[in-house]
C-alpha positions in Angstrom: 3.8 2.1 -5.6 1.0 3.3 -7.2 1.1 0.5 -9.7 0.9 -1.9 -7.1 -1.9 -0.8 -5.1 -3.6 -0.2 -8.7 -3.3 -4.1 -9.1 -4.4 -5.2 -5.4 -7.6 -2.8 -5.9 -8.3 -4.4 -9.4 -7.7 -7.6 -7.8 -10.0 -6.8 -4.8 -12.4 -6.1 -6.7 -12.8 -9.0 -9.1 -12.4 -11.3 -6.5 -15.9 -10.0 -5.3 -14.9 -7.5 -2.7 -16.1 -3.9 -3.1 -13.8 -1.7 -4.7 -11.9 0.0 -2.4 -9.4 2.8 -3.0 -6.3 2.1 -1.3 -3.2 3.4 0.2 -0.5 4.2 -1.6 1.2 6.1 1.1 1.5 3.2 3.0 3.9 1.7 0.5 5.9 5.4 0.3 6.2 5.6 3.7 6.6 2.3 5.6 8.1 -0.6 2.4 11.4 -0.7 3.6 12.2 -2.9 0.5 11.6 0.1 -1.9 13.0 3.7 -2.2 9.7 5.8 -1.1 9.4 8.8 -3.9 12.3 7.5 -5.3 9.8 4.3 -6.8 11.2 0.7 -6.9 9.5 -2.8 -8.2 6.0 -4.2 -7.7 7.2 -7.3 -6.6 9.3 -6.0 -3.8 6.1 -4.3 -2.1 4.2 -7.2 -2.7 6.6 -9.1 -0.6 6.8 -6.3 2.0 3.4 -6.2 2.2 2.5 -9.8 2.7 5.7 -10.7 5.0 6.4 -7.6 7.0 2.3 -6.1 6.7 0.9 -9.4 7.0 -0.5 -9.0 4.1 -2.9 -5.5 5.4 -3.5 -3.0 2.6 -4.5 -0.1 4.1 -7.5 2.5 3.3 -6.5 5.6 1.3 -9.0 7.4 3.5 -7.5 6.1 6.7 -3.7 6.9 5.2 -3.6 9.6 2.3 -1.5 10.4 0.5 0.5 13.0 1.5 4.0 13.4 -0.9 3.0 14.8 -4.2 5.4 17.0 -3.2 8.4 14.6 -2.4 7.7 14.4 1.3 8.4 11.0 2.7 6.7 11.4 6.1 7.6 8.4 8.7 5.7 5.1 8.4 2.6 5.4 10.8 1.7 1.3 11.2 -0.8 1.3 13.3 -4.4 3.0 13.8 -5.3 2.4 10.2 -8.3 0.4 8.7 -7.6 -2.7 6.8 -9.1 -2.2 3.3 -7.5 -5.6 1.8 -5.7 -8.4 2.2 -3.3 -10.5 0.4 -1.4 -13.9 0.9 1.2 -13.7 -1.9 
């Protein structure tokens, strides 16, 4: 999770976007590919993101992070802004 959004900031960035911090929650909560707190592969949420997200990365201000603690609240898809994009 955190890995992954790591890479799709770094990528964001260098391909002249601004740098934008993004959500990890979004993978914890809603990548039904993966096992929320529990972790699971990069390339699994890069698929759910660009086949089941269509390819939205959401904001981490518009979706925070919320389960330091182990909480894994329900996905929330909509109502957040779009802080990337990726095709594969």
């Amino acid at each position: 999770t955190f890995s992954t959004i790591g890479n799709i900031e770094g990528q964001w960035k260098l391909a002249g976007n601004e740098l934008t911090s993004l959500s990890e929650q979004m993978l914890v909560s809603c990548d039904s590919k993966d096992n929320g707190c529990g972790g699971g592969f990069m390339d699994n949420a890069f698929e759910w993101i660009v086949k089941e997200n269509s390819g939205k990365v959401y904001t981490e201000k518009s979706y925070p992070y919320v389960s330091g603690g182990g909480e894994e609240p329900a996905c929330k898809p909509h109502g957040h802004e779009v802080g990337a994009t990726i095709t594969g």
